[in-house]
C-alpha positions as CSV (number, residue, x, y, z in Angstrom):
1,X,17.2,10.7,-21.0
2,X,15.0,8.7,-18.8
3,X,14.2,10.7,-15.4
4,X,12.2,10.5,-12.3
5,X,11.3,13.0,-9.9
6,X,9.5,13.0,-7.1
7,X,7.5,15.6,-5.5
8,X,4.9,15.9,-2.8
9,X,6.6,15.3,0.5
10,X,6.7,17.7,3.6
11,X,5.6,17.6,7.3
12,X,2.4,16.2,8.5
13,X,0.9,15.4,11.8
14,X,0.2,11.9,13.0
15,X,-3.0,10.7,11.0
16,X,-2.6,13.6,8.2
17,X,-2.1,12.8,4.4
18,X,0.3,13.5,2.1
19,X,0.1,12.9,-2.0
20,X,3.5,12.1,-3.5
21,X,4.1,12.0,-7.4
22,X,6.4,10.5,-9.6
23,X,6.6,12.2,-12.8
24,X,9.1,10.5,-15.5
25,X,10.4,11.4,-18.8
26,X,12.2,10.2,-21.3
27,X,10.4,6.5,-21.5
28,X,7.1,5.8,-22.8
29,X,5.7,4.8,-18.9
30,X,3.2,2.3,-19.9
31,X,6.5,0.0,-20.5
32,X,7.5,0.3,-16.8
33,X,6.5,-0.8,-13.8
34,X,6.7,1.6,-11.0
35,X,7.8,1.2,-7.4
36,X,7.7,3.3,-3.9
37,X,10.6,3.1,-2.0
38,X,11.0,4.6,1.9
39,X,14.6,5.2,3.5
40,X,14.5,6.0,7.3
41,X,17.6,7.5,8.9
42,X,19.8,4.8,9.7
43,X,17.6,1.9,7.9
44,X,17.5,0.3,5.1
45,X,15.8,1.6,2.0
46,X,12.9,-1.0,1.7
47,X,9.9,-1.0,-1.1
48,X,6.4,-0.1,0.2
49,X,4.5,-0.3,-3.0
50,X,4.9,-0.7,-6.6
51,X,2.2,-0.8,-9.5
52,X,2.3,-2.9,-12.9
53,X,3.5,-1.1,-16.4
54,X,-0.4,-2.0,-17.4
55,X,-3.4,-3.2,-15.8
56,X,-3.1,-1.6,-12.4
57,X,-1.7,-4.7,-10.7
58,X,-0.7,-3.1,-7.0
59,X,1.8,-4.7,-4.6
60,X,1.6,-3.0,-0.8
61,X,4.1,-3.6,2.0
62,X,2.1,-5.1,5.3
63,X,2.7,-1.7,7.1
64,X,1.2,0.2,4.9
65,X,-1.7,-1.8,3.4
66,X,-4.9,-0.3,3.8
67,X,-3.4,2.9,4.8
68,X,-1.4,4.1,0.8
69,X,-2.8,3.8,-2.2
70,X,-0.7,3.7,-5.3
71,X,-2.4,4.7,-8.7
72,X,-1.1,6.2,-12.6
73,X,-1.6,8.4,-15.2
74,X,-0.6,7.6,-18.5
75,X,-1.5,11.1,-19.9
76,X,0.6,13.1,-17.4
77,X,3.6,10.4,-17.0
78,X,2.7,10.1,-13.7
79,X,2.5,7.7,-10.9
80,X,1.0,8.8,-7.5
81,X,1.3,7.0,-3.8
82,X,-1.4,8.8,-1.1
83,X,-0.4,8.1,2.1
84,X,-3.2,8.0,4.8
85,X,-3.4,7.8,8.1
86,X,0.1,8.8,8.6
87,X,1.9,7.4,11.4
88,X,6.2,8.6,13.0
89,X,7.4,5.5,11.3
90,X,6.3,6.5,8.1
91,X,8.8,9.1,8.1
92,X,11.7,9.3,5.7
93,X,13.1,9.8,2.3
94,X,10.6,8.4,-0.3
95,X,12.0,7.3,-3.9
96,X,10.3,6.1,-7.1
97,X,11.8,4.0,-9.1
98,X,11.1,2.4,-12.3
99,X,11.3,-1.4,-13.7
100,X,11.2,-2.6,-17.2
101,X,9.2,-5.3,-16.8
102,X,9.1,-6.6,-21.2
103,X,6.7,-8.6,-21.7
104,X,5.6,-9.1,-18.0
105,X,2.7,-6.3,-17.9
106,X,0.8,-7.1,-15.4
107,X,3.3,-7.7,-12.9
108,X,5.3,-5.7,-10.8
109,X,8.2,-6.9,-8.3
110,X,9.3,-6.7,-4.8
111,X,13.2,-5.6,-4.1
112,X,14.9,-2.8,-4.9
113,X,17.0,-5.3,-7.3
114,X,14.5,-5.3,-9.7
115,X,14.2,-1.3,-10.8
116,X,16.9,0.2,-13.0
117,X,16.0,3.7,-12.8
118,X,15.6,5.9,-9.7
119,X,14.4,9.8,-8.6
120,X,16.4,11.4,-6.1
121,X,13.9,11.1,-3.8
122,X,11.4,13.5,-1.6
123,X,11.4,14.1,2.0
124,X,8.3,13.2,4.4
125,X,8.1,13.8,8.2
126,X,5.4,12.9,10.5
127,X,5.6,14.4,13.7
128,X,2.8,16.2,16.1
């Protein structure tokens, strides 16, 4: 059974750092692309960065370019998002989800649409 789960999230003051991780099962991950999604209250769930089933090929929302950094690691089935420089907005449910992109390796897309498979999702505040 394929799974995702997140982990990582919690409370952090206003230019803090938090590590999130997406740990899968039940797919071989190098297969998948692998997206970042954030869900304010009372917004819209919207993607802020995804990475490519192979190559590394990174896709970052403008509000948080320069500030997360998405990465994986095949061994441990895991894909990570570090999230710098926190700011309030940044606040909210945070979901991976995965894509399976075939053939298309060293791509990964933009839109919720695209990903089949999706964690339950992990909770970050930032607030002083």
């Amino acid at each position: 059974q394929l799974q995702l789960v997140e982990s990582g999230g919690g409370l952090a003051q206003p230019g803090g750092s938090l590590t999130l991780s997406c740990t899968t099962s039940g797919f071989p991950l190098d297969n998948y692309a692998i997206g970042w999604f954030r869900q304010a209250p009372g917004k819209e769930r919207e993607e802020v960065s995804c990475i490519s089933s192979q190559a590394g090929t990174t896709y970052y929302a403008d509000s948080v370019q320069g500030r997360f950094i998405i990465s994986r690691d095949y061994a441990k089935n895991t894909v990570y998002l570090q999230l710098n420089d926190l700011k309030p907005e940044d606040s909210g449910v945070f979901y991976c989800a995965a894509d399976d992109t075939g053939p298309l390796k060293l791509v990964c897309f933009s839109g919720s649409s695209f990903y089949e498979h999706w964690g339950q999702g992990t909770q970050v505040a930032v607030s002083s």
